[in-house]
MINUKE-384445 format. One record per residue (C-alpha): residue in one letter; residue number from 1; z, x, y. Coordinates in Angstrom, 3 decimals. Example, Ala and Ser with C-alpha at 12.3 -4.5 7.8 and 13.67 -1.06 7.14 Angstrom:
2
<atom><aa>A</aa><i>1</i><w>7.800</w><u>12.300</u><v>-4.500</v></atom>
<atom><aa>S</aa><i>2</i><w>7.140</w><u>13.670</u><v>-1.060</v></atom>
//
This chain:
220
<atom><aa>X</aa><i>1</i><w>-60.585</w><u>-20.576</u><v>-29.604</v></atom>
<atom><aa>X</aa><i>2</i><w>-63.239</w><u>-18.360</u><v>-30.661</v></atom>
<atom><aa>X</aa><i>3</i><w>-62.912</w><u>-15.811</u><v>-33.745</v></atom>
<atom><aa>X</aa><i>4</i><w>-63.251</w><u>-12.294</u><v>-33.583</v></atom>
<atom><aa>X</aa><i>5</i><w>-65.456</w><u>-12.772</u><v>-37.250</v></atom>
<atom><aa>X</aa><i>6</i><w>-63.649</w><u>-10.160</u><v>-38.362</v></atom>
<atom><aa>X</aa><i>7</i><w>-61.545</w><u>-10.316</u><v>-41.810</v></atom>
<atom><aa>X</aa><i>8</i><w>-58.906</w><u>-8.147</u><v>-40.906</v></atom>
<atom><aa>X</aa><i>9</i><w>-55.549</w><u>-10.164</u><v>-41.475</v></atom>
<atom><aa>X</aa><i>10</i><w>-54.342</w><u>-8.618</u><v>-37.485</v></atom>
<atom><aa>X</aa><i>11</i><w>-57.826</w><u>-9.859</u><v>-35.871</v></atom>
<atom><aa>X</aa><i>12</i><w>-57.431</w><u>-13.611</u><v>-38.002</v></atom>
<atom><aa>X</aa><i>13</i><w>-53.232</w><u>-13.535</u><v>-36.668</v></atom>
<atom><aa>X</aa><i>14</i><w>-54.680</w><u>-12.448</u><v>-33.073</v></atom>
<atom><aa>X</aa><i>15</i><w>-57.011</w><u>-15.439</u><v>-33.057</v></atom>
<atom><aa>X</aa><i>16</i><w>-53.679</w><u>-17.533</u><v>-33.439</v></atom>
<atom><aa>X</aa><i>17</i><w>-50.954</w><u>-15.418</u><v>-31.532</v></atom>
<atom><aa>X</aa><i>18</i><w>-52.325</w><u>-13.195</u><v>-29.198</v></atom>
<atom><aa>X</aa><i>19</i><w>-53.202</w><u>-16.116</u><v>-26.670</v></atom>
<atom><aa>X</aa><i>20</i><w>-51.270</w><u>-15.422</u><v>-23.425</v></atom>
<atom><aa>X</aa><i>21</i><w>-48.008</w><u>-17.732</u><v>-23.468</v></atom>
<atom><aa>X</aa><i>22</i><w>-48.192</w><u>-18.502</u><v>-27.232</v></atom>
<atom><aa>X</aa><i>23</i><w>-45.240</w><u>-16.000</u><v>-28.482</v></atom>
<atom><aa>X</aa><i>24</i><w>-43.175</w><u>-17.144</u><v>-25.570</v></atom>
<atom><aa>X</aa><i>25</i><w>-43.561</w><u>-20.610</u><v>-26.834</v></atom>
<atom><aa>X</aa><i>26</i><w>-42.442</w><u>-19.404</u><v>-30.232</v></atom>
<atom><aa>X</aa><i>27</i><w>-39.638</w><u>-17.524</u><v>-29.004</v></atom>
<atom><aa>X</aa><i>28</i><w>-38.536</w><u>-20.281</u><v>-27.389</v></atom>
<atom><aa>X</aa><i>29</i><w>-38.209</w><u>-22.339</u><v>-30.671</v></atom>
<atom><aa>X</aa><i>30</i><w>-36.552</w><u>-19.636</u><v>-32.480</v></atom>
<atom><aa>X</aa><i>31</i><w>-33.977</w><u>-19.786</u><v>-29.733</v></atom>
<atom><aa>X</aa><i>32</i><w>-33.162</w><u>-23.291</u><v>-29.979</v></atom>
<atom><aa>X</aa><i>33</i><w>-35.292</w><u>-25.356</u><v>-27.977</v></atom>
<atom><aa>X</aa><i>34</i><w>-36.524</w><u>-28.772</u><v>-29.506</v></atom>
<atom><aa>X</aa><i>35</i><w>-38.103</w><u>-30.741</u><v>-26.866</v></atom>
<atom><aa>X</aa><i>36</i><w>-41.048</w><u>-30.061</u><v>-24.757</v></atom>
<atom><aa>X</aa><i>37</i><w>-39.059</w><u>-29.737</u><v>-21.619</v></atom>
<atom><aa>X</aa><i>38</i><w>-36.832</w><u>-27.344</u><v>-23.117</v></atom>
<atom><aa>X</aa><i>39</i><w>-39.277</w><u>-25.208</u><v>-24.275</v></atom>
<atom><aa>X</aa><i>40</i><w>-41.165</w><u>-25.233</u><v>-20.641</v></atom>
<atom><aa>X</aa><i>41</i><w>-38.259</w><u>-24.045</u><v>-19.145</v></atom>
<atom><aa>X</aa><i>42</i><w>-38.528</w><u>-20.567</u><v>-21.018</v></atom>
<atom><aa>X</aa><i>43</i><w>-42.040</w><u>-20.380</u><v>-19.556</v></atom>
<atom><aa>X</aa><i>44</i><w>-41.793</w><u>-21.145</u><v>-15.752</v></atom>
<atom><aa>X</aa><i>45</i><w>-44.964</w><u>-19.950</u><v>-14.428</v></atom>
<atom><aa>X</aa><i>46</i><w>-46.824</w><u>-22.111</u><v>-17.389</v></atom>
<atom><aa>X</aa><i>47</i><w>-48.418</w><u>-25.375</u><v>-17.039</v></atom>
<atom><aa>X</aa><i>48</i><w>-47.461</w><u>-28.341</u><v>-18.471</v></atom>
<atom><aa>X</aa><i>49</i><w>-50.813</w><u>-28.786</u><v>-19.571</v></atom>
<atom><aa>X</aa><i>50</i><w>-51.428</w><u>-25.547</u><v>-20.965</v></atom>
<atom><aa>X</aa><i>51</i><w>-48.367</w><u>-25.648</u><v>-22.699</v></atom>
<atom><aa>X</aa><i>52</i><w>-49.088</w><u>-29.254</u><v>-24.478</v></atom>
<atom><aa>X</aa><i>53</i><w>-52.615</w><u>-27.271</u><v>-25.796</v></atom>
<atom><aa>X</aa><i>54</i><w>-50.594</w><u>-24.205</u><v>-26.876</v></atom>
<atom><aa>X</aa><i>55</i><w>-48.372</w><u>-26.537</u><v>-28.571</v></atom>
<atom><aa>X</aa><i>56</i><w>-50.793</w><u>-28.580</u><v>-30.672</v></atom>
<atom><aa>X</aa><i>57</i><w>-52.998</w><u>-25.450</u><v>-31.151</v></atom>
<atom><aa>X</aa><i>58</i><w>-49.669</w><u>-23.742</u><v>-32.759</v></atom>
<atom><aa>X</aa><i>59</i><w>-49.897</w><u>-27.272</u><v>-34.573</v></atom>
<atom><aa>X</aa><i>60</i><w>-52.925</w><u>-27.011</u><v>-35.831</v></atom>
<atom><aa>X</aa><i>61</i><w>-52.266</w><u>-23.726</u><v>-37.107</v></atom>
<atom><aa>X</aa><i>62</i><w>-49.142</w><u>-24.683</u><v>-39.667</v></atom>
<atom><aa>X</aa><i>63</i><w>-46.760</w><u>-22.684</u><v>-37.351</v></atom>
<atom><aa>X</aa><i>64</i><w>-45.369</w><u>-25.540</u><v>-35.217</v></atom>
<atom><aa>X</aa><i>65</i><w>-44.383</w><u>-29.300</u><v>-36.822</v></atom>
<atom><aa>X</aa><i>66</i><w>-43.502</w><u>-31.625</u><v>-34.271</v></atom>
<atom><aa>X</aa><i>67</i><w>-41.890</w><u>-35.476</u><v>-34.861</v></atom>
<atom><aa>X</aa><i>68</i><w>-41.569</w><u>-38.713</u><v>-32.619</v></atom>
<atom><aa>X</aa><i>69</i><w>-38.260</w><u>-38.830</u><v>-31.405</v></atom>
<atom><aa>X</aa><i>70</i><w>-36.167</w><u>-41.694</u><v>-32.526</v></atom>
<atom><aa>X</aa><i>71</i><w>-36.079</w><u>-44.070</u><v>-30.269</v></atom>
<atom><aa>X</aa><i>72</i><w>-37.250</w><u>-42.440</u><v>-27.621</v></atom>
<atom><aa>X</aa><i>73</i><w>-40.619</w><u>-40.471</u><v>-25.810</v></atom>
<atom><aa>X</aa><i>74</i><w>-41.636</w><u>-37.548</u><v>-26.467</v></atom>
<atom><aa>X</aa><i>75</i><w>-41.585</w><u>-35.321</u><v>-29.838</v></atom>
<atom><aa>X</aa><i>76</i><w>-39.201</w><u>-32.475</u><v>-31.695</v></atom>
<atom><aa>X</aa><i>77</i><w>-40.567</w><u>-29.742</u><v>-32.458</v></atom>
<atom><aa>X</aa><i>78</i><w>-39.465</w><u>-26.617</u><v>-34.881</v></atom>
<atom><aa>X</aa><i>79</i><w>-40.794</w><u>-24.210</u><v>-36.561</v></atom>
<atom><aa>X</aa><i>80</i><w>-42.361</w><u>-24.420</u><v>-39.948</v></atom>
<atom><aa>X</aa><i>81</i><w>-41.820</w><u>-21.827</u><v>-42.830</v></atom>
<atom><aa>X</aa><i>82</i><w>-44.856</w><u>-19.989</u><v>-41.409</v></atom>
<atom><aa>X</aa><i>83</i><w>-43.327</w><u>-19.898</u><v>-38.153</v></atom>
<atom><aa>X</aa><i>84</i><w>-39.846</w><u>-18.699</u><v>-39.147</v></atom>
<atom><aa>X</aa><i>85</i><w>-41.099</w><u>-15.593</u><v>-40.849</v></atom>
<atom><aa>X</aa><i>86</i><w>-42.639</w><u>-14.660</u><v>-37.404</v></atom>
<atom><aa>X</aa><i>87</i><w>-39.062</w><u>-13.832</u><v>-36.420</v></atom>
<atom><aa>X</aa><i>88</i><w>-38.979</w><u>-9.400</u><v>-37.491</v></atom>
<atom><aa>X</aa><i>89</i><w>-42.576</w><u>-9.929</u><v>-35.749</v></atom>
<atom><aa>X</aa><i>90</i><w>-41.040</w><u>-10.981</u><v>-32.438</v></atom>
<atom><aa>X</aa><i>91</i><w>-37.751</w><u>-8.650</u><v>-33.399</v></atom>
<atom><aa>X</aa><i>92</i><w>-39.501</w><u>-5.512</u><v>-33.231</v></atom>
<atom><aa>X</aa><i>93</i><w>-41.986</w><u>-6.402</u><v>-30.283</v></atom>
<atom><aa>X</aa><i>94</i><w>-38.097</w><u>-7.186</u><v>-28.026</v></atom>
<atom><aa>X</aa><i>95</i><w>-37.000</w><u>-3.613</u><v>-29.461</v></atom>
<atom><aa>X</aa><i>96</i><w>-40.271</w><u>-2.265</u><v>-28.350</v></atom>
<atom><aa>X</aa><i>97</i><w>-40.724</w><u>-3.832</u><v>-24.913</v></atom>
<atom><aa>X</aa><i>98</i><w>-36.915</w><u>-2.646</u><v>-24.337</v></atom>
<atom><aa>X</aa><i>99</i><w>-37.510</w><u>0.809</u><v>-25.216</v></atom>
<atom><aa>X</aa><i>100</i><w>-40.674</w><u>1.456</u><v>-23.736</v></atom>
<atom><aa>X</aa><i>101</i><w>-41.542</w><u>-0.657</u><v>-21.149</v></atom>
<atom><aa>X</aa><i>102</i><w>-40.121</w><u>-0.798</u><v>-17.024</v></atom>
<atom><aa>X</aa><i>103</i><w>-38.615</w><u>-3.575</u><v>-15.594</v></atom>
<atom><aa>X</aa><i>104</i><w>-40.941</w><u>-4.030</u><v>-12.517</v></atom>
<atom><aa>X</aa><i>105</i><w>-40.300</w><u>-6.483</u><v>-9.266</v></atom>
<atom><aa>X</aa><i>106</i><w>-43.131</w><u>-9.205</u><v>-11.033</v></atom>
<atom><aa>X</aa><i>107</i><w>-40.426</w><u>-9.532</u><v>-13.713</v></atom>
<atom><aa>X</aa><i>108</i><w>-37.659</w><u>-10.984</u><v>-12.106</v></atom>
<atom><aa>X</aa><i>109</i><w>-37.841</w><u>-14.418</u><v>-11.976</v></atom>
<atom><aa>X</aa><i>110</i><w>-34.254</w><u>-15.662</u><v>-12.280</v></atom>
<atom><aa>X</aa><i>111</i><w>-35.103</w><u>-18.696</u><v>-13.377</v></atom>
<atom><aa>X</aa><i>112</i><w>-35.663</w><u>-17.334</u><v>-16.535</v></atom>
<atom><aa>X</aa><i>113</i><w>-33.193</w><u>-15.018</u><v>-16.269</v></atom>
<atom><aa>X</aa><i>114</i><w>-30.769</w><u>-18.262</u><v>-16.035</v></atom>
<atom><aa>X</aa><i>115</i><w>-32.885</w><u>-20.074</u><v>-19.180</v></atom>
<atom><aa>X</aa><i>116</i><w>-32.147</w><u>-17.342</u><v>-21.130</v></atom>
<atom><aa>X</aa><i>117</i><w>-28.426</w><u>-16.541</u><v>-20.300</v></atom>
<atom><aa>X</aa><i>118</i><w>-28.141</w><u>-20.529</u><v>-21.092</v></atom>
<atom><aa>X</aa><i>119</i><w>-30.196</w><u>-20.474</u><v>-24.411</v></atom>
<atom><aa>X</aa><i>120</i><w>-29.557</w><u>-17.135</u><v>-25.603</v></atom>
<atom><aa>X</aa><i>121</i><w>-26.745</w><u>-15.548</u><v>-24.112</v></atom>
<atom><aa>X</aa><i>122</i><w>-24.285</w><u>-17.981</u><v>-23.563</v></atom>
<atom><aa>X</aa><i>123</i><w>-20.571</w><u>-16.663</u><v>-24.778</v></atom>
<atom><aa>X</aa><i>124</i><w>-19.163</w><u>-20.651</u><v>-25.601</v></atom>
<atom><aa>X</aa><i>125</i><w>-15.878</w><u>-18.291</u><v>-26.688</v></atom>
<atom><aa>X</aa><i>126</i><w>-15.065</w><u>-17.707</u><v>-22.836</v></atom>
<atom><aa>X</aa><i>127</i><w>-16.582</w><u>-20.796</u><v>-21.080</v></atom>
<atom><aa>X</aa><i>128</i><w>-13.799</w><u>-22.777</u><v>-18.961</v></atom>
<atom><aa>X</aa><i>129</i><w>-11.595</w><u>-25.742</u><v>-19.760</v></atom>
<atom><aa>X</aa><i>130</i><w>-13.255</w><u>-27.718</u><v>-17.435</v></atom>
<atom><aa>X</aa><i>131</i><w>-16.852</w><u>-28.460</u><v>-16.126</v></atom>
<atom><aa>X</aa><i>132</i><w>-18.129</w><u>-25.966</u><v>-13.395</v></atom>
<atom><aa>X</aa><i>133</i><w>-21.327</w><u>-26.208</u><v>-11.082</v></atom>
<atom><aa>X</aa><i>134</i><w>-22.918</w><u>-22.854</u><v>-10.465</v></atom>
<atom><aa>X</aa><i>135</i><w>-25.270</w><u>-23.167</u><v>-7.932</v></atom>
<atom><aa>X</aa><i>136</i><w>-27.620</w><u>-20.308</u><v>-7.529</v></atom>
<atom><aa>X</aa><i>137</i><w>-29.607</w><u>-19.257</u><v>-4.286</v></atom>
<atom><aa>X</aa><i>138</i><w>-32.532</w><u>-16.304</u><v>-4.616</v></atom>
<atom><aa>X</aa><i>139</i><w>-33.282</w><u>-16.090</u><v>-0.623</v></atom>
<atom><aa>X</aa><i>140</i><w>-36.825</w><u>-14.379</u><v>-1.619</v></atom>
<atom><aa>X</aa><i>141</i><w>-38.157</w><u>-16.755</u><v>-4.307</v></atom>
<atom><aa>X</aa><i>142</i><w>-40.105</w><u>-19.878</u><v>-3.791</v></atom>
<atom><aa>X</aa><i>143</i><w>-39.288</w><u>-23.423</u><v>-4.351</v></atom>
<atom><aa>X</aa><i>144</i><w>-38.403</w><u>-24.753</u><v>-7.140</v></atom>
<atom><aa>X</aa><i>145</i><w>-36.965</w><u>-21.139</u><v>-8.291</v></atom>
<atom><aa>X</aa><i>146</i><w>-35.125</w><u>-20.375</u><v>-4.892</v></atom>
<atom><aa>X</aa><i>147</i><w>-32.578</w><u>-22.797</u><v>-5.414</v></atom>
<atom><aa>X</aa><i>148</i><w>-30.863</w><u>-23.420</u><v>-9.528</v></atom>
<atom><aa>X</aa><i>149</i><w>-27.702</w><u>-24.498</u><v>-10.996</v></atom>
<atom><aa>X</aa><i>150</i><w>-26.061</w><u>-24.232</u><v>-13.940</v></atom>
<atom><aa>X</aa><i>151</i><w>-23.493</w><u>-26.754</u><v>-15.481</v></atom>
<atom><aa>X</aa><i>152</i><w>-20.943</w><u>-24.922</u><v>-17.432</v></atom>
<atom><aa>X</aa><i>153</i><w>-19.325</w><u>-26.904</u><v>-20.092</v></atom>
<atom><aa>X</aa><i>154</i><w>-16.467</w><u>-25.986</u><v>-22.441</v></atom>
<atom><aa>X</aa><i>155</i><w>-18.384</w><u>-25.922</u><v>-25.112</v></atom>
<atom><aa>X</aa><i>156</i><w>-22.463</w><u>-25.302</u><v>-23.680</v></atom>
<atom><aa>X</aa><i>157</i><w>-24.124</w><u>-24.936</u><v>-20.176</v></atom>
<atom><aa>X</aa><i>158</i><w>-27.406</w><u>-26.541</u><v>-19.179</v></atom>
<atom><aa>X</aa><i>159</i><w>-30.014</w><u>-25.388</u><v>-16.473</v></atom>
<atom><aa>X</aa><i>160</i><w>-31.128</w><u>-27.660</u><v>-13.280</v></atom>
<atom><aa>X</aa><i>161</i><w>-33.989</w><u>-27.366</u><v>-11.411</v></atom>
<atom><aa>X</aa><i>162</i><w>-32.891</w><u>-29.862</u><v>-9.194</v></atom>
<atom><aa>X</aa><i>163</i><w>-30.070</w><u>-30.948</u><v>-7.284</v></atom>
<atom><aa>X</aa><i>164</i><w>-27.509</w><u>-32.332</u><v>-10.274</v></atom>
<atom><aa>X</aa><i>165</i><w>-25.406</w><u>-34.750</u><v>-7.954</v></atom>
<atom><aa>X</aa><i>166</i><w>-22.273</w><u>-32.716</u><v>-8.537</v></atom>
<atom><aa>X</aa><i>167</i><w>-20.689</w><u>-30.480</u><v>-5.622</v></atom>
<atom><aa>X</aa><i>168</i><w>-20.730</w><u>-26.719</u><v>-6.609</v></atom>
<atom><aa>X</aa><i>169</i><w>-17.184</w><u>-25.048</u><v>-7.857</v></atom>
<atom><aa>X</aa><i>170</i><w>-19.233</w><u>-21.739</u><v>-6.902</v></atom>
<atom><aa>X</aa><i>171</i><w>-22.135</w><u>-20.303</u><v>-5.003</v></atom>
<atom><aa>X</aa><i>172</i><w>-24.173</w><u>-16.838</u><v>-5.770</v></atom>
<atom><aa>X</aa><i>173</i><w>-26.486</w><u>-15.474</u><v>-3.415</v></atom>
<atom><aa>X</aa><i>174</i><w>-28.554</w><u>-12.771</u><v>-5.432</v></atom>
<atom><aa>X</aa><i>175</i><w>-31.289</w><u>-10.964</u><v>-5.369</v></atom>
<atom><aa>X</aa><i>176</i><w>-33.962</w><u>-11.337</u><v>-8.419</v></atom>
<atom><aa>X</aa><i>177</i><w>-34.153</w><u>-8.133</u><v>-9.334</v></atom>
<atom><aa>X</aa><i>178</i><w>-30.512</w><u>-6.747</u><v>-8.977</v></atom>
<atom><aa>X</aa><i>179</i><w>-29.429</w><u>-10.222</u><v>-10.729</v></atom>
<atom><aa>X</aa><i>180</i><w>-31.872</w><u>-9.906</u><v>-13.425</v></atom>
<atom><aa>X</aa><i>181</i><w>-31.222</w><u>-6.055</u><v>-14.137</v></atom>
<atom><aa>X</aa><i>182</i><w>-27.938</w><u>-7.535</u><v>-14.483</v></atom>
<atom><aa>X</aa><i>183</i><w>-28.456</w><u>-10.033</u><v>-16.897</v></atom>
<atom><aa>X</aa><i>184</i><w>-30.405</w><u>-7.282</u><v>-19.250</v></atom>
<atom><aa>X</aa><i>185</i><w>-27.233</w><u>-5.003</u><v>-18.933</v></atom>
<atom><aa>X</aa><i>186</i><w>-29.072</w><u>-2.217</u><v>-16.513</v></atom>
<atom><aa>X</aa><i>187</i><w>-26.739</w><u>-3.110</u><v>-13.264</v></atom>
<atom><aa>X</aa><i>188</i><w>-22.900</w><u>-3.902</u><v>-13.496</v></atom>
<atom><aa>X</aa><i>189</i><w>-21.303</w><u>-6.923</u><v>-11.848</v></atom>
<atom><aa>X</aa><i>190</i><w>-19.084</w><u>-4.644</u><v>-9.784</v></atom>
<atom><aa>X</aa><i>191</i><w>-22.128</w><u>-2.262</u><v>-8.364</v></atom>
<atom><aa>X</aa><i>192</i><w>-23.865</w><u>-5.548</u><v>-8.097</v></atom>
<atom><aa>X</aa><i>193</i><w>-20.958</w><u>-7.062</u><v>-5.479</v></atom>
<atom><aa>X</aa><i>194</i><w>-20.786</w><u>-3.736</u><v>-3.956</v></atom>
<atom><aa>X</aa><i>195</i><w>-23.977</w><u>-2.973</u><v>-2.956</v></atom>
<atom><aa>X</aa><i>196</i><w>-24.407</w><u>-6.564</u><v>-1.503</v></atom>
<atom><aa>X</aa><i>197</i><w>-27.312</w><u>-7.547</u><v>-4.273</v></atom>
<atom><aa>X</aa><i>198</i><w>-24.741</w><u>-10.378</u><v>-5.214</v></atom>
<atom><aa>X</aa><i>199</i><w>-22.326</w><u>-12.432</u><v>-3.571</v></atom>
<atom><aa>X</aa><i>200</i><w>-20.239</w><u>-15.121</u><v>-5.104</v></atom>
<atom><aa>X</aa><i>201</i><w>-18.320</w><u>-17.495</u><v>-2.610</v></atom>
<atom><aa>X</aa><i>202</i><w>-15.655</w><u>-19.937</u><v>-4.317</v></atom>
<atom><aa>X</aa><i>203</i><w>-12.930</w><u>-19.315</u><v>-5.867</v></atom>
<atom><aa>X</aa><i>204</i><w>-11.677</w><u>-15.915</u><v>-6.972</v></atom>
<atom><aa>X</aa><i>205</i><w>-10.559</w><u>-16.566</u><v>-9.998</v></atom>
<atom><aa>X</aa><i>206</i><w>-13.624</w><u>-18.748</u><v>-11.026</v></atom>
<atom><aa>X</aa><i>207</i><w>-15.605</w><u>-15.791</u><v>-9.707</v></atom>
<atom><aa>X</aa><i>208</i><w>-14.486</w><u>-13.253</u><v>-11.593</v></atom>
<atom><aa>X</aa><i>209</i><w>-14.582</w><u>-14.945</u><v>-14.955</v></atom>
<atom><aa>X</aa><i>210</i><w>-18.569</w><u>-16.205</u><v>-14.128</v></atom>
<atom><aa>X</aa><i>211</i><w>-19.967</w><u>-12.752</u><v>-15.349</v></atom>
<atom><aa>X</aa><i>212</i><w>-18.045</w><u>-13.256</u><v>-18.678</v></atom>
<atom><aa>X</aa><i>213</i><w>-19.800</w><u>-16.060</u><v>-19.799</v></atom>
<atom><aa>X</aa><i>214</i><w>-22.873</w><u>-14.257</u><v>-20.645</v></atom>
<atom><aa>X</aa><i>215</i><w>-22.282</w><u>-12.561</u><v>-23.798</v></atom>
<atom><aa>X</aa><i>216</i><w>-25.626</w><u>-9.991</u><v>-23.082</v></atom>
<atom><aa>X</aa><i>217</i><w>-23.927</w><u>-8.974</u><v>-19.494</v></atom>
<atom><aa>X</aa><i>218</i><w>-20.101</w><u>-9.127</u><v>-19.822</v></atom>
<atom><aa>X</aa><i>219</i><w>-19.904</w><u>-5.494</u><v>-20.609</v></atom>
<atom><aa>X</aa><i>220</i><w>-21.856</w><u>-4.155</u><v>-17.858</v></atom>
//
């Protein structure tokens, strides 16, 4: 990475932040996300290349420690004291991007949408008693995105990007940008069934309760 030579404590940050990807990746770790998989599925449209640099780079820098994990491949990773008090930093830039900028077609892509309703906006108070397969379908997107499902637990949910083996209690048919203006609280569930931008098929009283298991949305 090469240095702006300046001394300004914003342009010697920069040099370490202001990488495209690297705030995502540390978002990601201040929502949860230990393992490297976890974290690349907050950042879709990265590689898993680029995001092994980022990581070691953030590393390098004292923001990110990572550890071996016992018994098994791959490595932890968290956030280091450095990294934690990063957290009004990425605070204020959400408040900002909320109140100033669009929500344009480029970014809806519901598979992020459904990382983040899993990681961050998951309301464990209302999940169901039992296990339910969610299977997603987003006619316009590409493979792997056009087709996702979500396990709901009764106490967590987890994200698949591939066919989980389990038959599907439910199945929504969306489109990306009504679902995700959804998700942020801009479009209601109702005015999303009525207009067609969502359809659920399975039962009705599994469908109506799916909405209220994201705590961001259930309002809307």
């Amino acid at each position: 990475m090469r240095s702006y030579g300046q001394y300004c404590p914003i342009s010697r940050a920069s040099e370490i932040l202001a990488e495209r990807w690297t705030l995502l990746i540390v978002r990601n770790l201040m929502l949860g996300c230990t393992s490297f998989n976890q974290i690349a599925g907050g950042v879709p449209g990265m590689s898993r290349s680029l995001l092994a640099s980022r990581l070691r780079a953030l590393e390098d820098a004292g923001v990110v420690a990572s550890q071996q994990k016992r018994g098994r491949r791959g490595r932890d990773y968290r956030l280091t004291e450095a990294g934690r008090a990063l957290s009004p930093v990425v605070a204020a830039m959400a408040q900002w991007g909320t109140h100033w900028v669009e929500l344009q077609p480029e970014h809806t892509d519901p598979s992020f949408a459904l990382w983040a309703w899993v990681h961050a906006h998951l309301c464990r108070s209302r999940l169901p008693r039992k296990r339910v397969v969610v299977q997603f379908e987003f006619p316009e997107q590409r493979p792997p995105h056009h087709r996702l499902w979500i396990l709901f637990h009764p106490d967590d949910a987890e994200l698949c990007f591939s066919h989980p083996k389990l038959a599907s209690d439910l199945v929504v048919h969306a489109q990306s940008e009504a679902f995700t203006r959804w998700h942020i609280g801009k479009l209601s569930w109702p005015q999303a069934l009525r207009s067609g931008a969502i359809r659920v098929d399975g039962p009705q009283a599994l469908a109506r309760a799916l909405p209220t298991w994201n705590n961001r949305a259930a309002s809307a």
